[in-house]
C-alpha positions in Angstrom: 171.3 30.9 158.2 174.1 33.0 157.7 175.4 36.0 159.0 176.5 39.2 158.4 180.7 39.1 158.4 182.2 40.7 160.9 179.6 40.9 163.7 179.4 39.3 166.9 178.8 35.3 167.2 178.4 35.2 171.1 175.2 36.7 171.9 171.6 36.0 170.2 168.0 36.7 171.1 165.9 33.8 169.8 161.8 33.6 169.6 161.5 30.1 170.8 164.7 28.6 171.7 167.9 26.9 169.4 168.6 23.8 167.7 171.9 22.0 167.0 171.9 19.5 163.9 174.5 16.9 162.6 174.2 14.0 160.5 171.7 11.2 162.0 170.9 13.3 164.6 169.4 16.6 166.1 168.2 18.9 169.0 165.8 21.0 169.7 165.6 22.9 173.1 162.9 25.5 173.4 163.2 28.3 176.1 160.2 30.8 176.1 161.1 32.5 178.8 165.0 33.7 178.6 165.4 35.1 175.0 169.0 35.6 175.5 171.2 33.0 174.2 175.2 33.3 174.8 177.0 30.9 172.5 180.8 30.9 173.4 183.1 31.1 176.7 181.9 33.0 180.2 185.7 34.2 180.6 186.0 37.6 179.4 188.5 37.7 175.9 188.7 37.8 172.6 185.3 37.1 170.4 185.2 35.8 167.5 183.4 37.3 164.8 181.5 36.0 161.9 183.7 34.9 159.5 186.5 34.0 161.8 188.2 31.0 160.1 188.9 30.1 164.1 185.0 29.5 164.9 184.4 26.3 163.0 187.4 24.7 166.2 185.1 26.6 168.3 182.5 24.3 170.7 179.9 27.0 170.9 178.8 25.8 174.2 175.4 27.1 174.8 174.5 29.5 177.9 170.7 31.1 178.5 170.8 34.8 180.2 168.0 33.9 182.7 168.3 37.0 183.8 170.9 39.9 184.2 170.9 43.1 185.3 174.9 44.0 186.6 175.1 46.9 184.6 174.8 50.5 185.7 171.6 51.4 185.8 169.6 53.5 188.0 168.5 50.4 190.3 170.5 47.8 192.2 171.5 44.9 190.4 169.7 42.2 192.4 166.8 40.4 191.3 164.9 38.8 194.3 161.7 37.0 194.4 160.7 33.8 193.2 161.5 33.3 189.2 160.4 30.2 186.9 161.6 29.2 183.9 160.6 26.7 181.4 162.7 24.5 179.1 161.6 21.5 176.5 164.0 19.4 175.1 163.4 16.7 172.1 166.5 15.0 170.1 166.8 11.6 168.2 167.4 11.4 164.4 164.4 12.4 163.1 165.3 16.3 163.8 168.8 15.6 161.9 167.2 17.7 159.3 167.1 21.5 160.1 163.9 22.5 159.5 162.3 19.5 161.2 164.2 20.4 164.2 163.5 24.2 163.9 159.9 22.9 163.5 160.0 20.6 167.0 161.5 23.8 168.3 158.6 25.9 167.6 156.1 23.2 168.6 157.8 22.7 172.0 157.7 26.7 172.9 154.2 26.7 172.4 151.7 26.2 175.7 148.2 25.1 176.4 146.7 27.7 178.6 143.9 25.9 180.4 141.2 27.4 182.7 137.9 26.4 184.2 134.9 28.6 183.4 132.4 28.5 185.8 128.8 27.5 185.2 125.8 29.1 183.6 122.3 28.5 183.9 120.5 27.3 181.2 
């Protein structure tokens, strides 16, 4: 889809995760539980806004935000305890097209919840 010119092509919250298509072939990479997407370089320096004749040279390489919280808040900026995140991956040219892949995508976000119920007498 496209974007509004001028604003910022690094950062992105997604609902279920990203995809990357080409010709022949395609990605989908579902990641439920870090919505924060960074789609450029870590160093700090110029960005690149939408529009920027310079982003098509641009690799995009993708990073997920698992968690952050270095900024200045009224708490520290550590985040101990044990932390889990879950990632699906499916590629191969049948998600070349995008809205198959954006389809996988969705399908590979989604989780069976299972759970026993006890029994009842009859």
């Amino acid at each position: 889809e496209e974007q509004v010119p001028g604003t910022l092509t690094d950062f992105y919250a997604v609902q279920e995760g990203f995809i990357a298509t080409a010709p022949g072939f395609g990605l989908a990479l579902a990641m439920p539980d870090q919505p924060l997407l960074q789609l450029g370089p870590l160093a700090a320096g110029e960005r690149l806004l939408a529009g920027d004749p310079r982003l098509a040279a641009d690799p995009a390489l993708p990073y997920a935000w698992l968690m952050t919280n270095y900024w200045e808040t009224n708490f520290a900026p550590t985040l101990g305890g044990f932390h889990a995140f879950r990632y699906a991956l499916a590629w191969g040219p049948q998600l070349a097209a995008p809205a198959v892949a954006a389809a996988a995508c969705r399908d590979l976000s989604r989780e069976v919840f299972c759970f026993r119920l006890g029994e009842t007498a009859v």
